[in-house]
mmCIF file of the N, C-alpha and C atoms, coordinates in Angstrom:
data_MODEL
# 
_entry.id   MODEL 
# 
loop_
_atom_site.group_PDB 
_atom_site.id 
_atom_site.type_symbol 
_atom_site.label_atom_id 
_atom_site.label_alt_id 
_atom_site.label_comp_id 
_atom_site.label_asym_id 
_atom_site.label_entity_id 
_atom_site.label_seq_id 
_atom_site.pdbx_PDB_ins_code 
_atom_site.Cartn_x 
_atom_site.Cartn_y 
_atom_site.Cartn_z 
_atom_site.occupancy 
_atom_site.B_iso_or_equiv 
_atom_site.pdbx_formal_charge 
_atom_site.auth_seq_id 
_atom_site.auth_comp_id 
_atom_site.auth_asym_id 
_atom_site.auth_atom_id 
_atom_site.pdbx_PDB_model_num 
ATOM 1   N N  . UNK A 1 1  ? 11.030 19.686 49.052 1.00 0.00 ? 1  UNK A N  1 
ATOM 2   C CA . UNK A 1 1  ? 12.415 19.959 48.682 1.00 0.00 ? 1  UNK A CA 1 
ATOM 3   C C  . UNK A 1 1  ? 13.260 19.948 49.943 1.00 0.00 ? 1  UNK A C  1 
ATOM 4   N N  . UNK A 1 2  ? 14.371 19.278 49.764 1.00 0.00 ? 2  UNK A N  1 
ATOM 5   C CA . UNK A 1 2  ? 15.431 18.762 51.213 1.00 0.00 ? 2  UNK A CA 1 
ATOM 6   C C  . UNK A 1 2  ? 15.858 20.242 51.053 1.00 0.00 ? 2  UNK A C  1 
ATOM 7   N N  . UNK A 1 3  ? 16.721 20.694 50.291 1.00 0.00 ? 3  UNK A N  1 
ATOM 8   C CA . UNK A 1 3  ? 17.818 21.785 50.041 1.00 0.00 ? 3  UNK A CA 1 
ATOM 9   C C  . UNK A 1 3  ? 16.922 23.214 49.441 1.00 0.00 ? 3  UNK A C  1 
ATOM 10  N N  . UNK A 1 4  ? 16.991 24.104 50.774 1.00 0.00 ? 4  UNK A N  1 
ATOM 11  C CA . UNK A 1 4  ? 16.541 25.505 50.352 1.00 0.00 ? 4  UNK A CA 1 
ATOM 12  C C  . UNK A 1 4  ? 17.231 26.098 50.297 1.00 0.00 ? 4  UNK A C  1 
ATOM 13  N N  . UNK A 1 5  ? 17.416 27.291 49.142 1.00 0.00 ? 5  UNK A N  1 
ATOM 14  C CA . UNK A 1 5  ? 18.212 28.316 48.663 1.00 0.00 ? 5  UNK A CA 1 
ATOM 15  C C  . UNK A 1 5  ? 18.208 29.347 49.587 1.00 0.00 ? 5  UNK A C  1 
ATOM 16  N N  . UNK A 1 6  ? 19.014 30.425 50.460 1.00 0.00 ? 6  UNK A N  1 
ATOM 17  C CA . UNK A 1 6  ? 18.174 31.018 51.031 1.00 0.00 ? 6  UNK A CA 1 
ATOM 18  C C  . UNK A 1 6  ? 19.188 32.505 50.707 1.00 0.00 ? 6  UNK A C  1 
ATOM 19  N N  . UNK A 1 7  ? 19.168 32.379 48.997 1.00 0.00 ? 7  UNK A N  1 
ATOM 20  C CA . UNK A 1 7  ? 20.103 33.405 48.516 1.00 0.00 ? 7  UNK A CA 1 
ATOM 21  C C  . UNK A 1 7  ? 19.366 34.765 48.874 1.00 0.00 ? 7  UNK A C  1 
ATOM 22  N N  . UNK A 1 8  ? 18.019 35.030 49.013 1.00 0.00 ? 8  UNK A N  1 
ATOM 23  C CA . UNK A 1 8  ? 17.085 36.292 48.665 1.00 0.00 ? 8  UNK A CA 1 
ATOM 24  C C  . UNK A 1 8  ? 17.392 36.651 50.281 1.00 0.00 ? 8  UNK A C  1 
ATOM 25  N N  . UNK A 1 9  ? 17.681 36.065 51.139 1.00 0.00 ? 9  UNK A N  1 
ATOM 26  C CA . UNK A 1 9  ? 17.643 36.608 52.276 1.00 0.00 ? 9  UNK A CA 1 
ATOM 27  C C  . UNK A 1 9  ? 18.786 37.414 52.938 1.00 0.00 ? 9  UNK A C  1 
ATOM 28  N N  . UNK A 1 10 ? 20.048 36.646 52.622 1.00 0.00 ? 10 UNK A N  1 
ATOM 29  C CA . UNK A 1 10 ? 21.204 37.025 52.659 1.00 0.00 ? 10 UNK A CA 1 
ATOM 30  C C  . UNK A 1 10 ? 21.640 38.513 51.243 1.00 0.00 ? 10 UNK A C  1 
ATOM 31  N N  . UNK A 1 11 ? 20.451 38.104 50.357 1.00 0.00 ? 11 UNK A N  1 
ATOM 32  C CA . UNK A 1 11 ? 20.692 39.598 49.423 1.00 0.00 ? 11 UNK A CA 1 
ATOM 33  C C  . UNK A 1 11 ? 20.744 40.661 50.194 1.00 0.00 ? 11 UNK A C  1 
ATOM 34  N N  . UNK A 1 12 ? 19.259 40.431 51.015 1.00 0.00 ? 12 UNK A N  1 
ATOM 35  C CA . UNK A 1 12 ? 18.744 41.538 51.663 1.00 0.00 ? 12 UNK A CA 1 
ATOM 36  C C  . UNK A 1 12 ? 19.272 42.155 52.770 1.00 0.00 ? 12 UNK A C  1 
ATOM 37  N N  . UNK A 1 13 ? 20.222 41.252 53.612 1.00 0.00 ? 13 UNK A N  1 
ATOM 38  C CA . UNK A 1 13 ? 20.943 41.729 54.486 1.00 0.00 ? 13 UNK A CA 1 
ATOM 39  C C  . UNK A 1 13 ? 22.323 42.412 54.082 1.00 0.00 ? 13 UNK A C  1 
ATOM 40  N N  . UNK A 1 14 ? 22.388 41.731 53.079 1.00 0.00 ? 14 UNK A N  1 
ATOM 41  C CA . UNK A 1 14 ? 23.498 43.068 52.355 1.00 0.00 ? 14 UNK A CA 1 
ATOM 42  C C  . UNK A 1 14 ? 23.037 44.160 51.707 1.00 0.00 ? 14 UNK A C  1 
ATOM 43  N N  . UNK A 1 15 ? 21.853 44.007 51.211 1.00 0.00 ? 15 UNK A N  1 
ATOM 44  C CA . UNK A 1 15 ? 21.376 45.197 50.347 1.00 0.00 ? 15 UNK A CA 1 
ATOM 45  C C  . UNK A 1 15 ? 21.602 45.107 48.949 1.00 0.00 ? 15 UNK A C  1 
ATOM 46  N N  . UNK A 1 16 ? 21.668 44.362 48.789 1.00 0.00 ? 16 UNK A N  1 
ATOM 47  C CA . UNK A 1 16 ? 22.419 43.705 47.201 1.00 0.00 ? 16 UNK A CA 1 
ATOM 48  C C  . UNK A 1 16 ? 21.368 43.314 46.239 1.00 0.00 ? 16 UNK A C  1 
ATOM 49  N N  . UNK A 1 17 ? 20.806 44.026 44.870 1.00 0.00 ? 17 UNK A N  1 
ATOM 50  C CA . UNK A 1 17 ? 20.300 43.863 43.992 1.00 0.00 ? 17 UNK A CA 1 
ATOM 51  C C  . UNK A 1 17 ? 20.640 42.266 43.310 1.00 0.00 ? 17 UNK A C  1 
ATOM 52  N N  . UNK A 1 18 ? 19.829 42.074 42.569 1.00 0.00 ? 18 UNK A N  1 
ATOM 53  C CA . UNK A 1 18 ? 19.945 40.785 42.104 1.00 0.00 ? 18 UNK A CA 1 
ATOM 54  C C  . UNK A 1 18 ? 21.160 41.061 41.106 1.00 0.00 ? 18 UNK A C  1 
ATOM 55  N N  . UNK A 1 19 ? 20.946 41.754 40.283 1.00 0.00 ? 19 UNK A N  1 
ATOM 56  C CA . UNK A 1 19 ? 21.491 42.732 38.811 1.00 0.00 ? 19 UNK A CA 1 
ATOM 57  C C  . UNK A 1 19 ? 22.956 42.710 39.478 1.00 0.00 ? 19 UNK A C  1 
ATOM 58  N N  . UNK A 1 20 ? 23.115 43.772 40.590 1.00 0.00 ? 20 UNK A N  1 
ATOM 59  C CA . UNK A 1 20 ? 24.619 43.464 41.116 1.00 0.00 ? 20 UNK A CA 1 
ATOM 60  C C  . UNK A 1 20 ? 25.186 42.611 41.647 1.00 0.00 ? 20 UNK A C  1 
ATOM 61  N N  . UNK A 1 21 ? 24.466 41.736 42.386 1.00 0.00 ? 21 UNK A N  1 
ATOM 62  C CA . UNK A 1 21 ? 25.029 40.093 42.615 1.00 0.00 ? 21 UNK A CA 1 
ATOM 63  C C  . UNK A 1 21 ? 25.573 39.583 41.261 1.00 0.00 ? 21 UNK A C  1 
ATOM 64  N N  . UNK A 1 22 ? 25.239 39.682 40.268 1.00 0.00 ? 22 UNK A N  1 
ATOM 65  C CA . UNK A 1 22 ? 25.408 39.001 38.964 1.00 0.00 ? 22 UNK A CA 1 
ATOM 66  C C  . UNK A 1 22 ? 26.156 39.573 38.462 1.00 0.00 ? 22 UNK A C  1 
ATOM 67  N N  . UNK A 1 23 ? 26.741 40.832 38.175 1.00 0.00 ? 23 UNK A N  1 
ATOM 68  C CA . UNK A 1 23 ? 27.945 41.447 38.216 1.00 0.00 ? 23 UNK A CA 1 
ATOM 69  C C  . UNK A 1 23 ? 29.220 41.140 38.933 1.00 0.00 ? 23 UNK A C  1 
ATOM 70  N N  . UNK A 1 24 ? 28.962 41.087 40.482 1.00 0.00 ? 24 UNK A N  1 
ATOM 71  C CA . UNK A 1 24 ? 30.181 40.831 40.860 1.00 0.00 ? 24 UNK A CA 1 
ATOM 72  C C  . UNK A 1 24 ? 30.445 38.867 40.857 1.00 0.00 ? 24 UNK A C  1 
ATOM 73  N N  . UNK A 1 25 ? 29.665 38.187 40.594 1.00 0.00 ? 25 UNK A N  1 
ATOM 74  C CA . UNK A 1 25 ? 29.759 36.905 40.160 1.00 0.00 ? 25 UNK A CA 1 
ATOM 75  C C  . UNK A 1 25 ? 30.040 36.526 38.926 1.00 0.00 ? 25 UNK A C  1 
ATOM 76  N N  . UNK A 1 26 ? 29.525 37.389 37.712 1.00 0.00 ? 26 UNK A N  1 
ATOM 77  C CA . UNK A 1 26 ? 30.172 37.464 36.963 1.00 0.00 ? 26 UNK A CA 1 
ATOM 78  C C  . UNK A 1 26 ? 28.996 36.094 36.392 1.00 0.00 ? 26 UNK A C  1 
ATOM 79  N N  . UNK A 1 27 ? 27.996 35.823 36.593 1.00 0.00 ? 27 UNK A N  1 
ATOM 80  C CA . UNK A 1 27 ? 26.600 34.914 36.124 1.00 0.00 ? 27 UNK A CA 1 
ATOM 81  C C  . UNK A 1 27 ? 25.555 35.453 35.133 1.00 0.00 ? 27 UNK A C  1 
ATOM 82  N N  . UNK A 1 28 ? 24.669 35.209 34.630 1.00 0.00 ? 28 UNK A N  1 
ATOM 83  C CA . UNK A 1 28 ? 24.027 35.989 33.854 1.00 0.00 ? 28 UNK A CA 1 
ATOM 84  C C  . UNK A 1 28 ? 22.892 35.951 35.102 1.00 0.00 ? 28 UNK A C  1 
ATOM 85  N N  . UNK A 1 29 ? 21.982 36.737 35.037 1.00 0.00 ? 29 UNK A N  1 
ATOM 86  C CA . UNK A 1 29 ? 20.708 37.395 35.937 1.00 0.00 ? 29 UNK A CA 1 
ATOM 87  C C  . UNK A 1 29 ? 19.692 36.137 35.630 1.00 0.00 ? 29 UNK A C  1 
ATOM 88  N N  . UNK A 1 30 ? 19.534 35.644 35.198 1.00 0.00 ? 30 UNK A N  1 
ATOM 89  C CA . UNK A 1 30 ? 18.465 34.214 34.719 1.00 0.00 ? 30 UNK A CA 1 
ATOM 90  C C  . UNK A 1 30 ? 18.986 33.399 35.450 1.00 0.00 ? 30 UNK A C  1 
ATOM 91  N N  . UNK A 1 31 ? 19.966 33.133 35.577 1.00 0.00 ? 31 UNK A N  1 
ATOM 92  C CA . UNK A 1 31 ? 20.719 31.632 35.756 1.00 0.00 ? 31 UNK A CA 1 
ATOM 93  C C  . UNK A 1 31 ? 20.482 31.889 37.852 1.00 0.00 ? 31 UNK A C  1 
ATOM 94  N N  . UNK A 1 32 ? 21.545 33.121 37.860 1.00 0.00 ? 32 UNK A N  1 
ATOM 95  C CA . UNK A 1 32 ? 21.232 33.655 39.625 1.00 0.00 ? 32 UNK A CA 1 
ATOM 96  C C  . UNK A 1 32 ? 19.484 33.255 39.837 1.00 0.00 ? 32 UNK A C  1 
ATOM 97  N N  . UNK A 1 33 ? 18.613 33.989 39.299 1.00 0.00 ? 33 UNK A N  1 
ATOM 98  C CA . UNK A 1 33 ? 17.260 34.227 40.022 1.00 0.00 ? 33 UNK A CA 1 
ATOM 99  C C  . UNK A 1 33 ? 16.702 32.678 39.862 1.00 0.00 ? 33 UNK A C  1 
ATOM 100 N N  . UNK A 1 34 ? 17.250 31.617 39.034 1.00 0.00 ? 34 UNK A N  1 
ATOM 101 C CA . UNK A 1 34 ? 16.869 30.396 39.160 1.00 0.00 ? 34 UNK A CA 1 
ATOM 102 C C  . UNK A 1 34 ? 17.402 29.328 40.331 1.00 0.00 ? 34 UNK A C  1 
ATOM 103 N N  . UNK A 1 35 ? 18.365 30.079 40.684 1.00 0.00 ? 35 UNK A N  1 
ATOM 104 C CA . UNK A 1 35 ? 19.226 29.708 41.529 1.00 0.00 ? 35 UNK A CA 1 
ATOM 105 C C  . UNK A 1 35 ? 18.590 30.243 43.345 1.00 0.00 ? 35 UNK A C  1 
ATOM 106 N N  . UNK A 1 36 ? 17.808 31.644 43.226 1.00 0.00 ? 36 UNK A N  1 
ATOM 107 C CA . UNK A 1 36 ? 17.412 32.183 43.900 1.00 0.00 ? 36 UNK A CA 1 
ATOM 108 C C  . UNK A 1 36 ? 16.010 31.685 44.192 1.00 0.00 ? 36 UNK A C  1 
ATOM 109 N N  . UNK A 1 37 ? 15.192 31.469 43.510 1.00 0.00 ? 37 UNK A N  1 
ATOM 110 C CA . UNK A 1 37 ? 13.836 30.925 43.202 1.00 0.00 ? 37 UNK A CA 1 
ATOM 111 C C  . UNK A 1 37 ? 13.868 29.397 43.776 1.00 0.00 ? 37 UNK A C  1 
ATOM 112 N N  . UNK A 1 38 ? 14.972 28.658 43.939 1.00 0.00 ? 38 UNK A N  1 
ATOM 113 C CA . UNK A 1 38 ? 14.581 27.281 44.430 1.00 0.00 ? 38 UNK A CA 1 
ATOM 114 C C  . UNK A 1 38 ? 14.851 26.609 42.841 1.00 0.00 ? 38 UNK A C  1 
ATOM 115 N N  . UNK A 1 39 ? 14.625 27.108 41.913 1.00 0.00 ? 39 UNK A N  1 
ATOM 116 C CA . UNK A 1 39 ? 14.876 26.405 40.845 1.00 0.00 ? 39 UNK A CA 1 
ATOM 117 C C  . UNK A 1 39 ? 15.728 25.391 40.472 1.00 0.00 ? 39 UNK A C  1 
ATOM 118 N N  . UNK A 1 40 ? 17.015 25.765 41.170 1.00 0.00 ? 40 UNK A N  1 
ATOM 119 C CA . UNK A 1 40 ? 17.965 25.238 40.370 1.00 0.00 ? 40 UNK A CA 1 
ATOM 120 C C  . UNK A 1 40 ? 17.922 23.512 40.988 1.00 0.00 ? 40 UNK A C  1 
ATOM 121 N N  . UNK A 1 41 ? 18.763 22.615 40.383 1.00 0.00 ? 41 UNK A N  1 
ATOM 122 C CA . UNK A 1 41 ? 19.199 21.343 40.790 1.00 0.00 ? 41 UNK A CA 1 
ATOM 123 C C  . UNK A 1 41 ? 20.614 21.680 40.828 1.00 0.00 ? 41 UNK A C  1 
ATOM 124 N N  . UNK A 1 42 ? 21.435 21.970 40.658 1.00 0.00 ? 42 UNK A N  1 
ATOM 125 C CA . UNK A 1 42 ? 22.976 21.678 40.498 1.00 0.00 ? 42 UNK A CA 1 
ATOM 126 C C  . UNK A 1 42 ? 23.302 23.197 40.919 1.00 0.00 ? 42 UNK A C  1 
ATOM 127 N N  . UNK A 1 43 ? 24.757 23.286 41.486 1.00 0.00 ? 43 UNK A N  1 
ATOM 128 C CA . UNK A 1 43 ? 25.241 24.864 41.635 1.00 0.00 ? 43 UNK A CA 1 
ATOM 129 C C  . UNK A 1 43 ? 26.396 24.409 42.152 1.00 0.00 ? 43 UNK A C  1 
ATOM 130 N N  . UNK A 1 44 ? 27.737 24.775 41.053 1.00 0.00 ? 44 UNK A N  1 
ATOM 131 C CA . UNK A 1 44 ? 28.848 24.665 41.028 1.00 0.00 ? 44 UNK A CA 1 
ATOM 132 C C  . UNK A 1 44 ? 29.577 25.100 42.137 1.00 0.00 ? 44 UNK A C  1 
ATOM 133 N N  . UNK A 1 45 ? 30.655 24.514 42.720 1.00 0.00 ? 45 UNK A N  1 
ATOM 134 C CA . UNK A 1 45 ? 31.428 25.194 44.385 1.00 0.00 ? 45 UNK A CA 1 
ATOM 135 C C  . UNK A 1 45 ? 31.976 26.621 43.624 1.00 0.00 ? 45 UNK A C  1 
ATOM 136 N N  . UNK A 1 46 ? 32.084 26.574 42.636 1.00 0.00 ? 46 UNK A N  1 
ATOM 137 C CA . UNK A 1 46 ? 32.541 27.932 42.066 1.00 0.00 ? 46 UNK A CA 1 
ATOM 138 C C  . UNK A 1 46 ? 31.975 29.093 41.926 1.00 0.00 ? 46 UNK A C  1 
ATOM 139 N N  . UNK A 1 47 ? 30.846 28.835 41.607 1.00 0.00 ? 47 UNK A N  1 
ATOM 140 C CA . UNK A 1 47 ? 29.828 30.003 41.869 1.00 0.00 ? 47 UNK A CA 1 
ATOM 141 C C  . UNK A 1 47 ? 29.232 30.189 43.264 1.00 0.00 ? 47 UNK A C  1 
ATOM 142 N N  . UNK A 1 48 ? 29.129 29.116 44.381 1.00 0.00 ? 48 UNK A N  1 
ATOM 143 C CA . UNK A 1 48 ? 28.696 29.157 45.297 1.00 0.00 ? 48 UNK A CA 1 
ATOM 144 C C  . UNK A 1 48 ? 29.728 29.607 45.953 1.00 0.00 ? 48 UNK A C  1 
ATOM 145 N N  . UNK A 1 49 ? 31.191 29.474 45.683 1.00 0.00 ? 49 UNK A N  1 
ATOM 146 C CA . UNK A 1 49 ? 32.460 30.234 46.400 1.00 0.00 ? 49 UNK A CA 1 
ATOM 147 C C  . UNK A 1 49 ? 32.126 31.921 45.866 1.00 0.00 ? 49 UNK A C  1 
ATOM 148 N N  . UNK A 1 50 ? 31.884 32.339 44.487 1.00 0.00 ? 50 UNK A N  1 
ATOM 149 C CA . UNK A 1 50 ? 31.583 33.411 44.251 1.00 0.00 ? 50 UNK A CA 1 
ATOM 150 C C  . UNK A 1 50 ? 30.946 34.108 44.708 1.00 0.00 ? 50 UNK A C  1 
ATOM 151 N N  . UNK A 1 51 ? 29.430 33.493 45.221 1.00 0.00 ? 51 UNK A N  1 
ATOM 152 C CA . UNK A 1 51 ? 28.889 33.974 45.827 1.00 0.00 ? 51 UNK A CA 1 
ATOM 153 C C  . UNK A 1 51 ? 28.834 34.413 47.053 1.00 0.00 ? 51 UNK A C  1 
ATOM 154 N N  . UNK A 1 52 ? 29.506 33.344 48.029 1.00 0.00 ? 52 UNK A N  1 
ATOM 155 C CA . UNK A 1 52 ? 29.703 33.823 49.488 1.00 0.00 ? 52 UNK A CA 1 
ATOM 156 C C  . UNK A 1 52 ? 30.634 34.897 49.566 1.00 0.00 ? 52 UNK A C  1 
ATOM 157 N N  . UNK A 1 53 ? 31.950 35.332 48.507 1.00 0.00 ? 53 UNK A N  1 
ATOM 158 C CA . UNK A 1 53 ? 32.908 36.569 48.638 1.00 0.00 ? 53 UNK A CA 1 
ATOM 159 C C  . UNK A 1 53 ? 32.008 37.255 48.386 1.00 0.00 ? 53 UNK A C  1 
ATOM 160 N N  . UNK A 1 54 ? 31.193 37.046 47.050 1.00 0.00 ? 54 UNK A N  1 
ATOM 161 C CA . UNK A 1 54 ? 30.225 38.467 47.379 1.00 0.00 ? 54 UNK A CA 1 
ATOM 162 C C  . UNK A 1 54 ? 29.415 39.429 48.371 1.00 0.00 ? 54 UNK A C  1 
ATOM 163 N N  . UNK A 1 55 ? 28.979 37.921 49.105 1.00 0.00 ? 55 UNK A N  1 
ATOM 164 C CA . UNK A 1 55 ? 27.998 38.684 50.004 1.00 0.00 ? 55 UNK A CA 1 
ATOM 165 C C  . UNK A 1 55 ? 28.459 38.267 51.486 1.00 0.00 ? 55 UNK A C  1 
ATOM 166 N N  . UNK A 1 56 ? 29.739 37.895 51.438 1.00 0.00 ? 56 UNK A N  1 
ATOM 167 C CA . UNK A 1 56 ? 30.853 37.830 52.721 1.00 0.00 ? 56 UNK A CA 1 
ATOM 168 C C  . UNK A 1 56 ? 30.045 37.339 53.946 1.00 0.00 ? 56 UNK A C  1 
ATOM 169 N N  . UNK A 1 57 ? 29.665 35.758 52.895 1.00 0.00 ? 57 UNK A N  1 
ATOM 170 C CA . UNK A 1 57 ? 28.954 34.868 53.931 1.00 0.00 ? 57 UNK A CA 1 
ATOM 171 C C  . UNK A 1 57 ? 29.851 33.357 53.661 1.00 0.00 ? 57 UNK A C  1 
ATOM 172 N N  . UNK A 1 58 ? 28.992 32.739 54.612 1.00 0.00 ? 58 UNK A N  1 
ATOM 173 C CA . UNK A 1 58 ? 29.184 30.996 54.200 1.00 0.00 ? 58 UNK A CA 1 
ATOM 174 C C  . UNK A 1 58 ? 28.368 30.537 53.567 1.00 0.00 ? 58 UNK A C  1 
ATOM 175 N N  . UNK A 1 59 ? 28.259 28.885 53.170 1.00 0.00 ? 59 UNK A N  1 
ATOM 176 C CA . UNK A 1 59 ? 27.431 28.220 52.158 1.00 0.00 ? 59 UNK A CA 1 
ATOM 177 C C  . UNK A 1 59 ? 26.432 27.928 53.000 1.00 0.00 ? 59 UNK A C  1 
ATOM 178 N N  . UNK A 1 60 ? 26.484 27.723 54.303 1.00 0.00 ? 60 UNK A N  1 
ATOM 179 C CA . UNK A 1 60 ? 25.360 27.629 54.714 1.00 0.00 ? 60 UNK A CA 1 
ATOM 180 C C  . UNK A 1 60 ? 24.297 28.446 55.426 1.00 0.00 ? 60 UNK A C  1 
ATOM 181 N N  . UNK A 1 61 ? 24.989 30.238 55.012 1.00 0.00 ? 61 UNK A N  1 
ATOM 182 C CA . UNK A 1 61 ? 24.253 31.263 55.305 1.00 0.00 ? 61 UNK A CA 1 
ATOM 183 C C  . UNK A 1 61 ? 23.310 30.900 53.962 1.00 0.00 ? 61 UNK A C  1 
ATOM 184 N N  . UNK A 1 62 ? 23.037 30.562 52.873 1.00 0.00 ? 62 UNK A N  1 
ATOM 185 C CA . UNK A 1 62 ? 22.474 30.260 51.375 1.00 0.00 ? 62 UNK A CA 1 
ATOM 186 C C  . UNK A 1 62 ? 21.736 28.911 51.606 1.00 0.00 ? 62 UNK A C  1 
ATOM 187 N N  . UNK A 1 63 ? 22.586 28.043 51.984 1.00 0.00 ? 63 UNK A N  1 
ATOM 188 C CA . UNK A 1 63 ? 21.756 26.716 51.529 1.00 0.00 ? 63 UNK A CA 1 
ATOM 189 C C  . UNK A 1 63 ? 21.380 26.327 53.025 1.00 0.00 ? 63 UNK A C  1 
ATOM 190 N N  . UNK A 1 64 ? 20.054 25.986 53.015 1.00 0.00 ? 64 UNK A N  1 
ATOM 191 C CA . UNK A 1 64 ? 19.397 25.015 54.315 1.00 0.00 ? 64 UNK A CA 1 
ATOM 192 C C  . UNK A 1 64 ? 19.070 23.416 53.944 1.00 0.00 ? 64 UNK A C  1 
ATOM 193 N N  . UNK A 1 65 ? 19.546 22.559 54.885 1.00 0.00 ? 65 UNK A N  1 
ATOM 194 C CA . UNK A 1 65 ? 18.593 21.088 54.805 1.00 0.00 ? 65 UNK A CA 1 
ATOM 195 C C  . UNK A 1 65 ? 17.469 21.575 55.717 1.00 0.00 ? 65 UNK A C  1 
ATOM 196 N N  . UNK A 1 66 ? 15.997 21.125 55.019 1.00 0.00 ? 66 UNK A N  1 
ATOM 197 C CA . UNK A 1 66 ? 15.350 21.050 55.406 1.00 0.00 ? 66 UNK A CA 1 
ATOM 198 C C  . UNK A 1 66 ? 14.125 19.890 55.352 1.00 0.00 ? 66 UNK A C  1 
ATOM 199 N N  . UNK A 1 67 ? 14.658 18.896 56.003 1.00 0.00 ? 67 UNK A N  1 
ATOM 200 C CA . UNK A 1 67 ? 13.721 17.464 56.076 1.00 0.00 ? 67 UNK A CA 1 
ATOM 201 C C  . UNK A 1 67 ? 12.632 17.510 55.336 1.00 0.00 ? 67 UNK A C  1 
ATOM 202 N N  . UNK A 1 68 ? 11.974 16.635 54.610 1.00 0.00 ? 68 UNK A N  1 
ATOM 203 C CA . UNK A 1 68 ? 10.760 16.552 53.997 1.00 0.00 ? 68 UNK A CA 1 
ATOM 204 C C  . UNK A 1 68 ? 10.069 16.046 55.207 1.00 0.00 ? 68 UNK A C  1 
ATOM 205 N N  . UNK A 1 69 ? 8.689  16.298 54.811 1.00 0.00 ? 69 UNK A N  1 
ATOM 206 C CA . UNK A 1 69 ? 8.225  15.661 56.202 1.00 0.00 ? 69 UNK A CA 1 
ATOM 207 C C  . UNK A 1 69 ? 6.970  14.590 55.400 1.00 0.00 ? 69 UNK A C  1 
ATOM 208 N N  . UNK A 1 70 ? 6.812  13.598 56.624 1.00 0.00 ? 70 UNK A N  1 
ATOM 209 C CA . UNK A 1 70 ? 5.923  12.412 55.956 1.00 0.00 ? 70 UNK A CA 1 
ATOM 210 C C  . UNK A 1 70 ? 4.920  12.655 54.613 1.00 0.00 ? 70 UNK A C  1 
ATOM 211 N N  . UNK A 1 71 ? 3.970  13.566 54.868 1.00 0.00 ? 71 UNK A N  1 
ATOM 212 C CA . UNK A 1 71 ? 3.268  13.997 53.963 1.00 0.00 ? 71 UNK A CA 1 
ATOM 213 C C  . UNK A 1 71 ? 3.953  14.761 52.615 1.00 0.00 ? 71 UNK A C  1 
ATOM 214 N N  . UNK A 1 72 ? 4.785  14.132 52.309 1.00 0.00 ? 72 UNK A N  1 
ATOM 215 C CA . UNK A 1 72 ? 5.588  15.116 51.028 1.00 0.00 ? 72 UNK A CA 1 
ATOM 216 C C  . UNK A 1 72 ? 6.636  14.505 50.956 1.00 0.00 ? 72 UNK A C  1 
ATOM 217 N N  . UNK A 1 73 ? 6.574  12.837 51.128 1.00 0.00 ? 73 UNK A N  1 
ATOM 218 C CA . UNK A 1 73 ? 7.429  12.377 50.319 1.00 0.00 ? 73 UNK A CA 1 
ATOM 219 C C  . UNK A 1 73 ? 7.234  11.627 49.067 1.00 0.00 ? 73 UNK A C  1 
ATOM 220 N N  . UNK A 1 74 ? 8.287  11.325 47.990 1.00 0.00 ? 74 UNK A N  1 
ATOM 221 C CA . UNK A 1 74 ? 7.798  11.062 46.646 1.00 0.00 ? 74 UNK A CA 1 
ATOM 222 C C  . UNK A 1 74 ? 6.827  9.824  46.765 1.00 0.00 ? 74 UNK A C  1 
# 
């Protein structure tokens, strides 16, 4: 995977429950932890704007490129 989520880390430096991330985003708790998990494919600038006021970061405190490397490409 090129694009890592690196929402769980930035939770933690705020101290921020998953449950209340999703409150003040205003997301349902499934949709966040899929989002959190690496799961997701798609994530709207809207929620990803939501998210950084929440946790009074940038997009790329959350999202990393991280090169595939030879052995792990399709």
């Amino acid at each position: 995977m090129a694009i890592v989520v690196n929402l769980d880390v930035m939770m933690a430096r705020r101290k921020m429950s998953l449950g209340e991330l999703a409150k003040r985003v205003d997301i349902t708790m499934a949709n966040l932890s899929i989002l959190k998990n690496n799961k997701a494919r798609a994530v709207r600038f809207s929620t990803l704007e939501a998210i950084c006021r929440a946790l009074d970061c940038q997009p790329g405190d959350i999202l990393e490129f991280v090169p595939d490397t030879e052995g792990n490409l399709p």
